[in-house]
N, C-alpha and C positions, 0 to 999 in steps of 0.2 A: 504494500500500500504506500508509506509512505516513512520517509527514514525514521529510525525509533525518536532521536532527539526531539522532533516534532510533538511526540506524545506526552512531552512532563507541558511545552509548550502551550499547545492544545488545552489541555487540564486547567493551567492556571491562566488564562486567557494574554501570556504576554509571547507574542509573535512578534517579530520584525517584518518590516517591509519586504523584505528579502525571502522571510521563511512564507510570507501572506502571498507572494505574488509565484512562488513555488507549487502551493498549495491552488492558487487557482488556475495553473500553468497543469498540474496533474489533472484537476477533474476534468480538463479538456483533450487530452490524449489518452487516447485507449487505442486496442488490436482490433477491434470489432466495432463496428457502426452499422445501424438500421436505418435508415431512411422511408419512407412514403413518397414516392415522384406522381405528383399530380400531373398526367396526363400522357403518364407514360403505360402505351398500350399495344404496342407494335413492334413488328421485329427490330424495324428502322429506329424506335426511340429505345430498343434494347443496346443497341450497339454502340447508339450516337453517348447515353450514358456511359456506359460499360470502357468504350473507348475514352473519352474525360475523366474518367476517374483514376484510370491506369497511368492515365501520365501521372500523377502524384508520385514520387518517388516513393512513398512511405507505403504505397499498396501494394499487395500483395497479389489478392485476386476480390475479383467481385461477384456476387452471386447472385441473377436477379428472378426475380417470382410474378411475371406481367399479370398473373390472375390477381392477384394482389398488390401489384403496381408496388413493392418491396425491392429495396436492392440493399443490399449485407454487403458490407467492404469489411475484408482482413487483411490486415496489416501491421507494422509495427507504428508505434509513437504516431498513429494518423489523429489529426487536426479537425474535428469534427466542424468549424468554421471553413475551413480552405474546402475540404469537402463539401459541403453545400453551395459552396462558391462555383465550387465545377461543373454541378447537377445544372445548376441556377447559366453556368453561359454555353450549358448544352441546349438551351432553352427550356428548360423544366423548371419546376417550381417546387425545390423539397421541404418537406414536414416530417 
C-alpha cells in the first residue's frame, strides 16, 4: 500500500507536503482500470480505443466488452487521468 512511515503519520494526522502529495500521487496509479466509453459500440470504436490507449507507455494490454461498452486497461503505475484523456481524443466520452 503505502510505505510503513506513513502509518505513525496517518494516525497522528501530521503529514508533510511531500508525504500529502505522495499519498494522493498513489491513489491515482494502479495496474488495473475500468472505464464505461459512452458510445462505444462497434468494431471500429473497438480499435480506435484499444489503439489510444496502447500508446500509453505504462499499458500493458487492454481488454474491451462492446456489450457493455467496458474497456479494463492492465498495466503498471497507469494514470487513470492520462487514461481518460486518451479514450476522450479517441472521441469517446469515458465514465
Amino acid at each position: 500500500m503505502w510505505p510503513a512511515r506513513f502509518s505513525a503519520a496517518v494516525a497522528s494526522g501530521k503529514l508533510t507536503r511531500t508525504d500529502r502529495r505522495w499519498l494522493v500521487d498513489a491513489e491515482y496509479e494502479t495496474n488495473e482500470v475500468t472505464y464505461i466509453v459512452l458510445g462505444m459500440a462497434s468494431d471500429h470504436s473497438e480499435r480506435a480505443v484499444s489503439k489510444r490507449l496502447l500508446t500509453n507507455s505504462g499499458v500493458e494490454a487492454v481488454v474491451v466488452d462492446l456489450e457493455m461498452r467496458g474497456v479494463t486497461v492492465h498495466g503498471r503505475g497507469l494514470d487513470v487521468g492520462a487514461l481518460r484523456a486518451l479514450i476522450e481524443s479517441a472521441g469517446y466520452q469515458a465514465a
